[in-house]
C-alpha positions, 0 to 999 in steps of 0.5 A, a space after each residue: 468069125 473069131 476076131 470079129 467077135 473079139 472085136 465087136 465084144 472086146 470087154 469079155 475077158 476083162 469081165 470074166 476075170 474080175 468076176 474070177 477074182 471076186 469069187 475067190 476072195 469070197 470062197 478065202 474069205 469064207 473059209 477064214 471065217 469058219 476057221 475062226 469059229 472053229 478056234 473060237 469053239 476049240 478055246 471054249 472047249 479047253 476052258 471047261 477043262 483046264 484044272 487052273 480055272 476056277 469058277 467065279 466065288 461069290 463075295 462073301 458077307 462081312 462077319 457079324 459079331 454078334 454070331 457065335 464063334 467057330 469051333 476053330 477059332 478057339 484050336 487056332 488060338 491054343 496053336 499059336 499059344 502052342 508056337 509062341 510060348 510053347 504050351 496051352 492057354 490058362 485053362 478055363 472055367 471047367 477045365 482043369 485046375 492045375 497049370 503046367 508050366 514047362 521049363 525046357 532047355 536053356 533059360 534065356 535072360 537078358 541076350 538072345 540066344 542063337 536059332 538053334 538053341 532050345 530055350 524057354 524064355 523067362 519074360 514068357 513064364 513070368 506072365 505065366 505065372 501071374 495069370 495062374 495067381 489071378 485065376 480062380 479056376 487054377 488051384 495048384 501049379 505043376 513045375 516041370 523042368 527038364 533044363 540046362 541052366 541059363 541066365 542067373 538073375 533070369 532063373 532066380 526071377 523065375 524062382 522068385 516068383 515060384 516061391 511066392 505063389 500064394 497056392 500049391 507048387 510042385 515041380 518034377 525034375 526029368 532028364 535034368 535041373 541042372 546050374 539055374 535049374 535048382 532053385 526053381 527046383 527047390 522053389 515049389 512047396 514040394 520038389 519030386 526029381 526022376 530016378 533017372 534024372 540029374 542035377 549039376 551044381 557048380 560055381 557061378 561063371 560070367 561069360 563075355 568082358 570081365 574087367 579083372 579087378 577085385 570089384 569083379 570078383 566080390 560081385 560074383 561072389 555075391 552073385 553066388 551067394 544069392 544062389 546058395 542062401 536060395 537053394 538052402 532056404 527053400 530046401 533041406 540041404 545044408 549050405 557047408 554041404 552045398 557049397 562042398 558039392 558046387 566047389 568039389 574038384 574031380 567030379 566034371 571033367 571040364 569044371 568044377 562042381 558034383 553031378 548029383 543023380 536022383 537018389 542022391 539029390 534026395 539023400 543029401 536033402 536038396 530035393 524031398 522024394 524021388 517019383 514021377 509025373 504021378 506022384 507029383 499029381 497026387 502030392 498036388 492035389 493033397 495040397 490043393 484040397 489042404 488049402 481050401 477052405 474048410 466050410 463049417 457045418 451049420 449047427 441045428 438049434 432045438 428047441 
């Protein structure tokens, strides 16, 4: 009975199969295409998460500018004042009407100067200075120094044109006015030096090639001279006194010279008073309301 079924329906296993095959692709295929949703969701679901991303910002509109500035625009500007010329802008209308200017370290001139040497630049103070000339608003400036010498011809610039201001100066020597620092200390109409404080004087020294003929030798003496015929024009010091301290020997250990502390730099007249950032202000602004112009009262005609 068997065989004669297989015989008369010889297809039936061969059907029986492919409909077994089909089935389990579909059920395969089924469960790829749920598999792939899942990780579809999983993915969605970490990107809400995930702290890197960030939402889509809007473009932003170009600045008008006819719109006021913002309040940081002006503190970014006295930063990078800050970070180039190491103090704030000149101060405008309503502010106040004294400029500080701070001469700090070492005075670079013509040769720049190692990274890690604290300087003042003097093509940075010359703008300085002619900017508080020009201004209206500036009525005095106050010279503040703290220096270790430098560069001659860069220190005498400086002194220069200190002393040719046309309104009241006053410099403050703190911690140290020393080699090229004195004449622009004495430069100011009046010079204040703290107690503590000292000032170097010593020869003039060339650093670098010096050709050894007696043409080097005049020119540094010249040198030299200019520096002595400053400090005494704008000082009281005597220039036999002055050279007496710049060529004493035994003072310094490693050159010749006098280190002239506080009280003594007034004593010998090379500086006016001994005081600090209090005094110098009161003496400034004596000066600077000396200097205004006096309006005359108009006088009453009677009849």
């Amino acid at each position: 009975m068997n065989e004669s079924m297989y015989v008369e329906n010889p297809g039936f296993p061969w059907i029986f199969l492919m409909l077994q095959d089909a089935c389990f692709f579909l059920v395969q295929f089924i469960l790829w295409v749920h598999r792939k949703e899942e990780g579809k969701n999983v993915r969605e679901q970490m990107n809400d998460f995930d702290p890197q991303t960030e939402p889509m910002k809007p473009k932003e509109a170009p600045p008008d500018p006819q719109a006021p500035s913002l309040p940081n625009e002006p503190r970014k500007a006295v930063t990078e004042m800050i970070q180039q010329f190491g103090q704030t802008n000149i101060p405008s209308s309503g502010e106040s009407n004294i400029y500080c200017l701070s001469i700090i370290g070492q005075i670079e001139g013509h040769i720049q100067l190692p990274p890690q040497n604290k300087t003042t630049k003097y093509e940075h103070l010359i703008p300085q200075l002619v900017a508080a000339e020009q201004n209206p608003n500036i009525e005095g400036v106050l010279v503040i120094l703290n220096t270790v010498g430098g560069d001659v011809e860069a220190g005498l610039a400086i002194a220069e044109m200190i002393a040719s201001m046309s309104k009241p100066t006053v410099s403050l020597v703190l911690g140290g006015g020393h080699s090229i620092g004195v004449p622009i200390a004495v430069a100011t109409d009046y010079s204040f030096i703290a107690e503590t404080a000292t000032m170097t004087i010593h020869p003039v020294r060339l650093t670098g090639l010096v050709i050894g003929v007696a043409e080097s030798f005049e020119y540094l003496e010249k040198m030299q001279d200019r520096v002595v015929n400053f400090v005494v024009r704008h000082s009281k010091i005597e220039e036999v006194k002055f050279r007496e301290l710049m060529l004493k020997v035994g003072e310094l250990s490693r050159d010749v010279g006098t280190n002239v502390v506080g009280t003594k730099a007034m004593e010998y007249g090379l500086i006016d008073e001994v005081g600090g950032l209090g005094a110098a202000m009161r003496e400034l602004q004596k000066r600077i309301e000396a200097n205004r112009p006096q309006v005359k009262p108009m006088e009453q005609v009677v009849q």
